[in-house]
PDB file with SEQRES, HELIX, SHEET and CRYST1 records, atoms N, CA, C and O in Angstrom:
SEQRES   1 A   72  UNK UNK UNK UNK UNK UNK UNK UNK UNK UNK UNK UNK UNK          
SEQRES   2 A   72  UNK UNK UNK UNK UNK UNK UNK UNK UNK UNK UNK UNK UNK          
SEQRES   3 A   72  UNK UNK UNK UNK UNK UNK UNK UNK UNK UNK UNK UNK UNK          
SEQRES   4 A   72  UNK UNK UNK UNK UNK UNK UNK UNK UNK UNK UNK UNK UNK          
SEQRES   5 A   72  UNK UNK UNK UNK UNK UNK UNK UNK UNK UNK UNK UNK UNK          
SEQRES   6 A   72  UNK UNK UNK UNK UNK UNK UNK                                  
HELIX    1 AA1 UNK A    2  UNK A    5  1                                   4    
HELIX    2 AA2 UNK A   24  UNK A   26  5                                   3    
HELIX    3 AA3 UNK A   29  UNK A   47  1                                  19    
HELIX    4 AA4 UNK A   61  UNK A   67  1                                   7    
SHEET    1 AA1 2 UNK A  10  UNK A  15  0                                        
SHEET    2 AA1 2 UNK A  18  UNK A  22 -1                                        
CRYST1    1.000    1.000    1.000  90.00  90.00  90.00 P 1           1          
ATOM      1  N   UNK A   1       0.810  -1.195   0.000  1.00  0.00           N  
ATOM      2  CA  UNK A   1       0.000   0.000   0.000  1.00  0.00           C  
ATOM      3  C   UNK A   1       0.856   1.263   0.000  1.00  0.00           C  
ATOM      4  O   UNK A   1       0.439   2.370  -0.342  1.00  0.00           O  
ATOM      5  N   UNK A   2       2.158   0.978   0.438  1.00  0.00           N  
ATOM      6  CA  UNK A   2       2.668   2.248   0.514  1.00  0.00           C  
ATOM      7  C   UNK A   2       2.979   2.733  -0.981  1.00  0.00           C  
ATOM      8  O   UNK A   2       2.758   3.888  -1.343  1.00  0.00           O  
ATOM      9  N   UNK A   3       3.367   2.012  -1.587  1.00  0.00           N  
ATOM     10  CA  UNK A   3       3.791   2.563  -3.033  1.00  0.00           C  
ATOM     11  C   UNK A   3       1.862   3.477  -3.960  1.00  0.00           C  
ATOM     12  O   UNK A   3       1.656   4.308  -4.844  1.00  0.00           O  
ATOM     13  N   UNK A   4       1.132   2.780  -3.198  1.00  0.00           N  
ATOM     14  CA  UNK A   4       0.114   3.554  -3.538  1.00  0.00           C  
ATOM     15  C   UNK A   4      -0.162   4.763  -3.117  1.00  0.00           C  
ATOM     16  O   UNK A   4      -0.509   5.626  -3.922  1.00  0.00           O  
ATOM     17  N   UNK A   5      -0.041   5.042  -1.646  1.00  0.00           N  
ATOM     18  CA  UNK A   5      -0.305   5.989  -0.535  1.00  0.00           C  
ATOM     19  C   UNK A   5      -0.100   7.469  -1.019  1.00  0.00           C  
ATOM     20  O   UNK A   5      -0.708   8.498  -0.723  1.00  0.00           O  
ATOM     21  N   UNK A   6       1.230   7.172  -2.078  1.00  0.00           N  
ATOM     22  CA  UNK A   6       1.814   8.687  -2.346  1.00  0.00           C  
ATOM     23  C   UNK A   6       1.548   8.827  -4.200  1.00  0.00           C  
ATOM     24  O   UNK A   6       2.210   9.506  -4.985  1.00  0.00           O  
ATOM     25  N   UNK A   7       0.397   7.960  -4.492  1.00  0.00           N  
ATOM     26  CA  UNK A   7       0.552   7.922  -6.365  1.00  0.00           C  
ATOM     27  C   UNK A   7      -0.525   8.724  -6.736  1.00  0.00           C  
ATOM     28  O   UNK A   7      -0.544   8.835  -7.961  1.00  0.00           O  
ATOM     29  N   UNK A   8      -1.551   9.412  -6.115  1.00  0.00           N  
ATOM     30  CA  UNK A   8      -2.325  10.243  -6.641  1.00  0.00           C  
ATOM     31  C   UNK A   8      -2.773  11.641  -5.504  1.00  0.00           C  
ATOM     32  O   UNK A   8      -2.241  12.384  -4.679  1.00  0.00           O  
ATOM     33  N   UNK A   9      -3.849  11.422  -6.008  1.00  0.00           N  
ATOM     34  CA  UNK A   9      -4.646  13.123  -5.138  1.00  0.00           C  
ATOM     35  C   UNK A   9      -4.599  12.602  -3.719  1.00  0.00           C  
ATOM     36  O   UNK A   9      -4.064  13.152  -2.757  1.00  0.00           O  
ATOM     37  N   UNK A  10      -5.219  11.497  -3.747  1.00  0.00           N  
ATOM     38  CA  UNK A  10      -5.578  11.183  -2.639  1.00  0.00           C  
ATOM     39  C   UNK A  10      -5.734   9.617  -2.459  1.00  0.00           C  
ATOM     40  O   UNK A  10      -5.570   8.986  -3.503  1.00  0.00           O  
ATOM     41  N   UNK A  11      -6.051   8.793  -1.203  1.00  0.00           N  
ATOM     42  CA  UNK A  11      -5.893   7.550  -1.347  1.00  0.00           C  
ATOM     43  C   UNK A  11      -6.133   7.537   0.299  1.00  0.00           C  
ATOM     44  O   UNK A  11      -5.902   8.168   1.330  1.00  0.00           O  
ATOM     45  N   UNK A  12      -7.012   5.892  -0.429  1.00  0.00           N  
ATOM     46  CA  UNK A  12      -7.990   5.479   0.655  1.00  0.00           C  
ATOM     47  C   UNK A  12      -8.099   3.652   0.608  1.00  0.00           C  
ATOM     48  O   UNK A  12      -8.579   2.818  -0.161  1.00  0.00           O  
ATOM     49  N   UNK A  13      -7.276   3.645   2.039  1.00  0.00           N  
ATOM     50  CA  UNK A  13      -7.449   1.598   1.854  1.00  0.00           C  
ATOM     51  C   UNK A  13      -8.581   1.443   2.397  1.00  0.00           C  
ATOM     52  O   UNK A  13      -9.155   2.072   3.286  1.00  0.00           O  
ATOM     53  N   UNK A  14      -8.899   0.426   1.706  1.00  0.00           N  
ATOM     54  CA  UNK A  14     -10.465  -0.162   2.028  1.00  0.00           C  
ATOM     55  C   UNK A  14     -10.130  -1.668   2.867  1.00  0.00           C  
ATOM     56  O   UNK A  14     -10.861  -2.192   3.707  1.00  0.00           O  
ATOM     57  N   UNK A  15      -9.132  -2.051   2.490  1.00  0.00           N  
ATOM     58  CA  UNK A  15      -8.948  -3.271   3.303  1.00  0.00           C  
ATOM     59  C   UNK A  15      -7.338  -3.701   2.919  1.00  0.00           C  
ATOM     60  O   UNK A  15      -6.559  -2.898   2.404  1.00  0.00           O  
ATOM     61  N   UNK A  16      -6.984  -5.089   3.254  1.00  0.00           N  
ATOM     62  CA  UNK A  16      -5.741  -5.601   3.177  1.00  0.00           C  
ATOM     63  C   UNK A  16      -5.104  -5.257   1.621  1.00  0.00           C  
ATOM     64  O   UNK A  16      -4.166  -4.561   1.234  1.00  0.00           O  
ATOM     65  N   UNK A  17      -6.285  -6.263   0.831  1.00  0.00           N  
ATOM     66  CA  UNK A  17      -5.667  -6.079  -0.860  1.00  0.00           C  
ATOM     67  C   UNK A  17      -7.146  -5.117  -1.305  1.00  0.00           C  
ATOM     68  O   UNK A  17      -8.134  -5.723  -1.719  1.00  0.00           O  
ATOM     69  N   UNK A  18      -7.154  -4.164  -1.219  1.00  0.00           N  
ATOM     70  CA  UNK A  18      -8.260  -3.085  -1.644  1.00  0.00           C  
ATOM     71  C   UNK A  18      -7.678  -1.502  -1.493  1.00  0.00           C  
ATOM     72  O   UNK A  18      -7.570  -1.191  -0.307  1.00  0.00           O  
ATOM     73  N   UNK A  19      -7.305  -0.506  -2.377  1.00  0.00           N  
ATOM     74  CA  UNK A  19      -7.644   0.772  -2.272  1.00  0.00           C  
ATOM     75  C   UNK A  19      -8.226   1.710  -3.400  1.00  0.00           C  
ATOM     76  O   UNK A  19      -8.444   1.199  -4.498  1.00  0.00           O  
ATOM     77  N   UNK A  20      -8.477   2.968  -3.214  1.00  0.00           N  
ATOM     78  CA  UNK A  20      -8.793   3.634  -4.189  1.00  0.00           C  
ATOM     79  C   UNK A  20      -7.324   4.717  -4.317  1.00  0.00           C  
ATOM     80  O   UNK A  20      -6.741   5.115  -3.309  1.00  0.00           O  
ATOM     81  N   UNK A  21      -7.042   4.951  -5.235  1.00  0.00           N  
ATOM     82  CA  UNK A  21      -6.192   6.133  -5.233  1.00  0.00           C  
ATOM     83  C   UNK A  21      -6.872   7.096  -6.564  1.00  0.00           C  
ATOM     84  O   UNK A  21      -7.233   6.717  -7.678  1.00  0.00           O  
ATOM     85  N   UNK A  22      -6.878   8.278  -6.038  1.00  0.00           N  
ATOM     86  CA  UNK A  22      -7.763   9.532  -7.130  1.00  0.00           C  
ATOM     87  C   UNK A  22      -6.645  10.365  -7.930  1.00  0.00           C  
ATOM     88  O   UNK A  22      -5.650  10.888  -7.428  1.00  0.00           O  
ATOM     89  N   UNK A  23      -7.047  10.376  -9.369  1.00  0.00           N  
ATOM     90  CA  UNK A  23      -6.163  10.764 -10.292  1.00  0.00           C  
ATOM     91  C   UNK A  23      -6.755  11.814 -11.002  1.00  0.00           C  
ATOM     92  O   UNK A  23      -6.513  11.848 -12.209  1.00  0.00           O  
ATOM     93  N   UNK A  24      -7.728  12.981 -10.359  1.00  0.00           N  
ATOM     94  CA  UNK A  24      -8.536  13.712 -10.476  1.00  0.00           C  
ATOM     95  C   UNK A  24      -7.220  14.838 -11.665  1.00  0.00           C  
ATOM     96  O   UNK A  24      -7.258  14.958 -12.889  1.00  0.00           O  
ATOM     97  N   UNK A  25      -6.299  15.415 -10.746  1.00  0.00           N  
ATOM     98  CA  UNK A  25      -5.072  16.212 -11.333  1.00  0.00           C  
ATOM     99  C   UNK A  25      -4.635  16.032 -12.352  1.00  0.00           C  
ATOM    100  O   UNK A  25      -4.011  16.954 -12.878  1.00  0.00           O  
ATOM    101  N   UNK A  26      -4.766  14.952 -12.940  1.00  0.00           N  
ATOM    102  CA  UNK A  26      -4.023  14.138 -14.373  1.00  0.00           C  
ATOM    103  C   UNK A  26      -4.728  14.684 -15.098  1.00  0.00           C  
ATOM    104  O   UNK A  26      -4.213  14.444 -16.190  1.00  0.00           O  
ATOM    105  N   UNK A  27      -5.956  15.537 -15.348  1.00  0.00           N  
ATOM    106  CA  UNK A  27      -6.883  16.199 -16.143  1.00  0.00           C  
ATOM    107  C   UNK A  27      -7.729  14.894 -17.504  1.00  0.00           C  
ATOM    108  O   UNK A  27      -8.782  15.108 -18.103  1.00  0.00           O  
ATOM    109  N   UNK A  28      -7.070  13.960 -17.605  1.00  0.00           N  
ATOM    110  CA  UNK A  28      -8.182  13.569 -18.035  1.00  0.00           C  
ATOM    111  C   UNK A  28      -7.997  11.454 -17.860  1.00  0.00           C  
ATOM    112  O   UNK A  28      -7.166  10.864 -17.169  1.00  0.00           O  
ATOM    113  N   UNK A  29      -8.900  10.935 -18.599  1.00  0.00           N  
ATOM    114  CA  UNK A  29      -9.284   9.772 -18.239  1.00  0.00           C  
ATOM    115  C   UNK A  29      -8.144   8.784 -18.958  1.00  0.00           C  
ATOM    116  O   UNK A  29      -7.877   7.625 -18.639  1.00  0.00           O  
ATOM    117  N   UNK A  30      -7.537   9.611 -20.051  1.00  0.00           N  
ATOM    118  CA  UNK A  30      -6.358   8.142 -20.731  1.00  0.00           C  
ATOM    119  C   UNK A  30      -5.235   9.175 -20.102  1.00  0.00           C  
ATOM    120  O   UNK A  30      -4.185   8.644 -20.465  1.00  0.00           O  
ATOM    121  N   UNK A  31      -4.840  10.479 -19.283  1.00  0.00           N  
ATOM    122  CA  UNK A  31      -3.497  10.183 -18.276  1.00  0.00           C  
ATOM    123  C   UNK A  31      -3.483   9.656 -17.010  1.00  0.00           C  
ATOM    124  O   UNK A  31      -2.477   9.584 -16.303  1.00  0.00           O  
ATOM    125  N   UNK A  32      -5.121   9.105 -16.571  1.00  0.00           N  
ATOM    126  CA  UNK A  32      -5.057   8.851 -15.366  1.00  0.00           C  
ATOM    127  C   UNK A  32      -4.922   6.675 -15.591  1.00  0.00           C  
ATOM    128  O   UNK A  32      -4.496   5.781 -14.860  1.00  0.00           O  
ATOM    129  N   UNK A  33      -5.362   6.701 -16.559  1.00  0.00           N  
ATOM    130  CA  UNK A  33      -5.160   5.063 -16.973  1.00  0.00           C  
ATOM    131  C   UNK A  33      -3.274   4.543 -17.243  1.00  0.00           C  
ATOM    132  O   UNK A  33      -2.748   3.496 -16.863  1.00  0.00           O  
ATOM    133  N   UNK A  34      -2.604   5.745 -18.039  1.00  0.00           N  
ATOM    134  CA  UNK A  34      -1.418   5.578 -18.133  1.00  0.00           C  
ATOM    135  C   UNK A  34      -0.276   5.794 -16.685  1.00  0.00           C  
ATOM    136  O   UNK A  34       0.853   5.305 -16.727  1.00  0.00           O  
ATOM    137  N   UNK A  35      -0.757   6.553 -15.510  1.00  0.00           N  
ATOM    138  CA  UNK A  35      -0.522   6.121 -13.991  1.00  0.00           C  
ATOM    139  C   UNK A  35      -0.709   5.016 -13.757  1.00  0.00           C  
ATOM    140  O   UNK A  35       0.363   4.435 -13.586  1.00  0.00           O  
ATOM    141  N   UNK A  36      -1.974   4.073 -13.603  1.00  0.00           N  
ATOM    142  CA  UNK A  36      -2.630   3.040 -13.265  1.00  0.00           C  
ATOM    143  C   UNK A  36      -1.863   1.688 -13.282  1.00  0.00           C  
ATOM    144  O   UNK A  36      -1.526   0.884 -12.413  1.00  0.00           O  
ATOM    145  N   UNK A  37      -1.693   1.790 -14.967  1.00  0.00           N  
ATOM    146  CA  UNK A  37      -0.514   1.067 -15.623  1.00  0.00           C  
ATOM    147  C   UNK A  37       0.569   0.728 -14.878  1.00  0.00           C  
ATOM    148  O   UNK A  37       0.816  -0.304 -14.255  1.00  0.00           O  
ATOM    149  N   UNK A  38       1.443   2.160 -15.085  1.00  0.00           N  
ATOM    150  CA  UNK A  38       2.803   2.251 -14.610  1.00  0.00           C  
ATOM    151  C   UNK A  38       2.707   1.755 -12.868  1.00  0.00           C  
ATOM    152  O   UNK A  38       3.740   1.362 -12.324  1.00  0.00           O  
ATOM    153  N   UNK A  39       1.525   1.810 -12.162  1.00  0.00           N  
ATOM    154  CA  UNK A  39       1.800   1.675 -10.950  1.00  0.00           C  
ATOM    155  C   UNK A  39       1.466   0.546 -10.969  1.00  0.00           C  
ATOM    156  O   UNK A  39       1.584   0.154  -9.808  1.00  0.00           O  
ATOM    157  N   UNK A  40       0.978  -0.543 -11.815  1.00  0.00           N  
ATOM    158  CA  UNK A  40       0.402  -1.857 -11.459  1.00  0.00           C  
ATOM    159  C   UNK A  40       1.825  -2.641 -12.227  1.00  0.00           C  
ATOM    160  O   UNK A  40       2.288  -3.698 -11.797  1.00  0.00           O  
ATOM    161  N   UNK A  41       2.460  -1.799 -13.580  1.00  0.00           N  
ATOM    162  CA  UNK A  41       4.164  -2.513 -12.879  1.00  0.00           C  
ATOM    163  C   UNK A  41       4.945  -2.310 -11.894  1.00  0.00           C  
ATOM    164  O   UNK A  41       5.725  -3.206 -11.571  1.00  0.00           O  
ATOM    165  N   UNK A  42       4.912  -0.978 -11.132  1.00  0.00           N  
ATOM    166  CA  UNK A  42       5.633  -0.422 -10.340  1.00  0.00           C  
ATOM    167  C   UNK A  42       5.743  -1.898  -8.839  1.00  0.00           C  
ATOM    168  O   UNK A  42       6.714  -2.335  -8.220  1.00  0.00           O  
ATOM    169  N   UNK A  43       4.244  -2.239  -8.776  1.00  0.00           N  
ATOM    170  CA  UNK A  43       3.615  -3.157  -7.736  1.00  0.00           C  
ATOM    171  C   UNK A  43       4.051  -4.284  -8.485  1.00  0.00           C  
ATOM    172  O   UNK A  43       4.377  -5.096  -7.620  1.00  0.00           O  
ATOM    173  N   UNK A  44       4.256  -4.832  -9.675  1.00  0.00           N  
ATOM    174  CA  UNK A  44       4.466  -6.291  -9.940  1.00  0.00           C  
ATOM    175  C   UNK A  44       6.196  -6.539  -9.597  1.00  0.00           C  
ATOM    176  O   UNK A  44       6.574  -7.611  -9.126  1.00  0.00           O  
ATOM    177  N   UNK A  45       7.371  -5.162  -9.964  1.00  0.00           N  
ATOM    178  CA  UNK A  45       8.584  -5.719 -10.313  1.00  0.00           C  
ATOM    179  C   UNK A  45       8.883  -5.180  -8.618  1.00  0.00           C  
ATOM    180  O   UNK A  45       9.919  -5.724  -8.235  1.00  0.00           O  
ATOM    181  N   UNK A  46       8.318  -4.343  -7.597  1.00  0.00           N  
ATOM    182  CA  UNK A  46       8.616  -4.325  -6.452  1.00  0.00           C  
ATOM    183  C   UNK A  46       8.442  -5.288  -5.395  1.00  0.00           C  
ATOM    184  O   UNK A  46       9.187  -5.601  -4.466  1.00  0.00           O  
ATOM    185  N   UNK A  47       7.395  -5.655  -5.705  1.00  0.00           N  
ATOM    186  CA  UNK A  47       6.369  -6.455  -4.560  1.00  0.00           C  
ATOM    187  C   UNK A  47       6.209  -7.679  -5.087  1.00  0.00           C  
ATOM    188  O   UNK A  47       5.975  -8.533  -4.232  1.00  0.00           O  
ATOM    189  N   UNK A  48       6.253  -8.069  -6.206  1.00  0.00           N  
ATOM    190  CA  UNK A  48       6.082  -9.706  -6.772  1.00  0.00           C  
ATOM    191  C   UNK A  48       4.447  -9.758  -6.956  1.00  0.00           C  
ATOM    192  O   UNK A  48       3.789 -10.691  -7.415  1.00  0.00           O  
ATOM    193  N   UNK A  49       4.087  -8.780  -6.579  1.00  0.00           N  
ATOM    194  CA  UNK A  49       2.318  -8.811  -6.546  1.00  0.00           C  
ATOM    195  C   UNK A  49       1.553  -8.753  -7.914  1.00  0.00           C  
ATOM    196  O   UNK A  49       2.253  -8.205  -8.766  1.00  0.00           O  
ATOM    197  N   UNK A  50       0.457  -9.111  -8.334  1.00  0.00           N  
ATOM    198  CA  UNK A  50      -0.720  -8.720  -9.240  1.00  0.00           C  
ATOM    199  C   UNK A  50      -1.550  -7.696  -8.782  1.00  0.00           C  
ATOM    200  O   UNK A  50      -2.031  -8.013  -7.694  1.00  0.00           O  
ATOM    201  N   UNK A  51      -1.978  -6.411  -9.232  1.00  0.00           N  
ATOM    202  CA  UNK A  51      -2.348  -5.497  -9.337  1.00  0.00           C  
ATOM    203  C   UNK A  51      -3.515  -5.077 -10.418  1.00  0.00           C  
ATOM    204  O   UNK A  51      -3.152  -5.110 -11.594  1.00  0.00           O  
ATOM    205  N   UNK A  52      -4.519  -4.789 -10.225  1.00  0.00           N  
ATOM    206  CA  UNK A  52      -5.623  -4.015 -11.174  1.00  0.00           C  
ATOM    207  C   UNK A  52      -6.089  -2.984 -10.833  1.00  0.00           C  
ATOM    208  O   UNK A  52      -6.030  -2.478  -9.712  1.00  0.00           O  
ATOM    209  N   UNK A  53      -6.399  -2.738 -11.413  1.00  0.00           N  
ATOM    210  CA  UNK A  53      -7.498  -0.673 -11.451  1.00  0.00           C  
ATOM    211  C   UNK A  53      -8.806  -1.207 -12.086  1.00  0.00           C  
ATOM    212  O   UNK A  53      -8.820  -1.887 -13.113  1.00  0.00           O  
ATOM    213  N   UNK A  54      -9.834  -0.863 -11.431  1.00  0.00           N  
ATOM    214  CA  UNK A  54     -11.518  -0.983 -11.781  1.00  0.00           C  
ATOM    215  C   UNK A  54     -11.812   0.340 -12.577  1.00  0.00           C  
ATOM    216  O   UNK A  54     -12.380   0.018 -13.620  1.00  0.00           O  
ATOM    217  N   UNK A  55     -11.699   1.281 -12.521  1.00  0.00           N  
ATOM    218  CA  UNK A  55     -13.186   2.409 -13.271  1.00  0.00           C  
ATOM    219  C   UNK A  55     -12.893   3.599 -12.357  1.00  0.00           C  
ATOM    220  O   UNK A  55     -12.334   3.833 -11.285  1.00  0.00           O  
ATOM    221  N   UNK A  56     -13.417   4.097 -13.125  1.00  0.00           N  
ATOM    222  CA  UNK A  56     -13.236   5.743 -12.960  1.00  0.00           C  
ATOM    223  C   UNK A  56     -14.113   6.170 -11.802  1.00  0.00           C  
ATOM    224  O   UNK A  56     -14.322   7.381 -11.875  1.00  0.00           O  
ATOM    225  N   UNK A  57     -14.669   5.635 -10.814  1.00  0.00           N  
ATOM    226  CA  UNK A  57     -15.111   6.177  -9.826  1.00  0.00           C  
ATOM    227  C   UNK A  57     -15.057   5.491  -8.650  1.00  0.00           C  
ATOM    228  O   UNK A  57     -14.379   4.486  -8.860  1.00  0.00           O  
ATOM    229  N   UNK A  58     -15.438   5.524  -7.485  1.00  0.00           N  
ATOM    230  CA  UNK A  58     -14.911   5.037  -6.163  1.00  0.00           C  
ATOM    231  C   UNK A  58     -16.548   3.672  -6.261  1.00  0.00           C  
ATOM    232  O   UNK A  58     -16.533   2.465  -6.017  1.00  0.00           O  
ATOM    233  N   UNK A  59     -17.595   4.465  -6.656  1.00  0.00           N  
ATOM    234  CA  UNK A  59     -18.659   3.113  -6.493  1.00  0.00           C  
ATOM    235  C   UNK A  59     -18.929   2.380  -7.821  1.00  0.00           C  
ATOM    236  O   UNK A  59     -20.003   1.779  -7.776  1.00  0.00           O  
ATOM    237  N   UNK A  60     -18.358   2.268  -8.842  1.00  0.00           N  
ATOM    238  CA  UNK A  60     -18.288   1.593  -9.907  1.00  0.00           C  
ATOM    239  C   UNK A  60     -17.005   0.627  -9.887  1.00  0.00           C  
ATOM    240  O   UNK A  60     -17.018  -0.440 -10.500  1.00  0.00           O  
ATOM    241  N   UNK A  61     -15.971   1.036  -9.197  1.00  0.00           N  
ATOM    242  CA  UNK A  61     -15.021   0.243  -8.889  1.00  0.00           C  
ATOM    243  C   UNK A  61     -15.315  -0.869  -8.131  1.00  0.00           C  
ATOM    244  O   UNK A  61     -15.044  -2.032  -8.430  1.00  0.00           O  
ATOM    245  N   UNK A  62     -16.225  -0.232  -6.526  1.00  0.00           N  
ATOM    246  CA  UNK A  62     -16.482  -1.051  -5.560  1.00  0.00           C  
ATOM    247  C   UNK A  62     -17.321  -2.113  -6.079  1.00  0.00           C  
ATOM    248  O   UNK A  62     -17.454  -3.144  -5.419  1.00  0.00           O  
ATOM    249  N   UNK A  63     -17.896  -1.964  -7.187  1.00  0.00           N  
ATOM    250  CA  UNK A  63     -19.018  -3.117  -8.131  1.00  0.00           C  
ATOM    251  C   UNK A  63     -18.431  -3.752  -8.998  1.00  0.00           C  
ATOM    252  O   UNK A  63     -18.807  -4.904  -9.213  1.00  0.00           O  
ATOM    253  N   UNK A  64     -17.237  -3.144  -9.821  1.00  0.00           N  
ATOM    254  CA  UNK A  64     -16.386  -4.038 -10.674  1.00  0.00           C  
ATOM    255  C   UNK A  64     -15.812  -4.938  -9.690  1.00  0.00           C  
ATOM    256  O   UNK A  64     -15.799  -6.145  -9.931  1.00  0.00           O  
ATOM    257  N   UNK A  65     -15.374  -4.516  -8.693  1.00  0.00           N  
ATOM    258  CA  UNK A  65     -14.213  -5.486  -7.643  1.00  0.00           C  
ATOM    259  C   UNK A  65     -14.949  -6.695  -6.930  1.00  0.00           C  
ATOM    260  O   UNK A  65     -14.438  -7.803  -6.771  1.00  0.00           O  
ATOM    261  N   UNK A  66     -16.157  -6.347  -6.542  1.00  0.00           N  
ATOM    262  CA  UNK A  66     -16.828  -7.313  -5.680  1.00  0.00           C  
ATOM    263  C   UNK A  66     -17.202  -8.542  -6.949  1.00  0.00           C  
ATOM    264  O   UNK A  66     -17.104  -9.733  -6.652  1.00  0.00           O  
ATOM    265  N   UNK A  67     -17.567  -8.183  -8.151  1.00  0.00           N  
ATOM    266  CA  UNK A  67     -18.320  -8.589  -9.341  1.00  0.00           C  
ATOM    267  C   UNK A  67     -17.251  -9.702  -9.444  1.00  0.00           C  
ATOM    268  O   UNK A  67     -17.591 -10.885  -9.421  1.00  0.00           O  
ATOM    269  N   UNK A  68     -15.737  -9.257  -9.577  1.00  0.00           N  
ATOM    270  CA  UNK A  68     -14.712 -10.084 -10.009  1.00  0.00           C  
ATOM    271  C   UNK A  68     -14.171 -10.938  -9.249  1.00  0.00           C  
ATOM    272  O   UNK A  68     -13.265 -11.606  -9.746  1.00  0.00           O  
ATOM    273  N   UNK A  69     -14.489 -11.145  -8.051  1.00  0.00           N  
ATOM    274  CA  UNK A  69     -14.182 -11.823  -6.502  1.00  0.00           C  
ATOM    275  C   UNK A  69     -14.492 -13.114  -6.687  1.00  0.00           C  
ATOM    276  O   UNK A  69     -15.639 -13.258  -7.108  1.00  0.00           O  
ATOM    277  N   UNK A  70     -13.787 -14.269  -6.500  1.00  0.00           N  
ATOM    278  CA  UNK A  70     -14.214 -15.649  -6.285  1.00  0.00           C  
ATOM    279  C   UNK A  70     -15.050 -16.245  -5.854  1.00  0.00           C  
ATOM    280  O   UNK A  70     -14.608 -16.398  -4.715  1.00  0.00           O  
ATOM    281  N   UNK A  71     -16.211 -16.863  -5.870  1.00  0.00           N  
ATOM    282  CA  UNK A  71     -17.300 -17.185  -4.805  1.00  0.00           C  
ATOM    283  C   UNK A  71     -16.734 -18.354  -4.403  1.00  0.00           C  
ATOM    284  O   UNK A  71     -15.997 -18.988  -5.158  1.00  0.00           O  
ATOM    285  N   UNK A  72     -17.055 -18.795  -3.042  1.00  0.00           N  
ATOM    286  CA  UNK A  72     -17.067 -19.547  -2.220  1.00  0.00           C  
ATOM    287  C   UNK A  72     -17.341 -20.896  -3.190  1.00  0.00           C  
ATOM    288  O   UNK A  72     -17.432 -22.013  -2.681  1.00  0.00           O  
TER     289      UNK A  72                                                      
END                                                                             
């Protein structure tokens, strides 16, 4: 999370593997996707981790993310 903490406007963990980070400043929707990117390698070659970005808003995300979740 920390490599997230400091990558946009603002940033908000929702849980262990969950945050939002806001790319409001980037002025529009393909420079805030080309951050997204770079930070979901930034998270693969630091951390060994898999990384995604949902959607352009905090409750369309929270519906892409839950949508994509494994069921029991």
């Amino acid at each position: 999370m920390a490599i997230l903490a400091s990558a946009g406007d603002a940033f908000e963990e929702a849980s262990i593997d969950e945050a939002y980070v806001d790319f409001s400043s980037l002025g529009d929707f393909e420079a805030a996707c080309e951050r997204a990117n770079a930070l979901k390698r930034e998270i693969a070659e630091r951390e060994g981790l898999t990384a995604r970005w949902a959607r352009p808003n905090k409750p369309v995300a929270k519906i892409a993310s839950d949508f994509s979740k494994p069921t029991a």
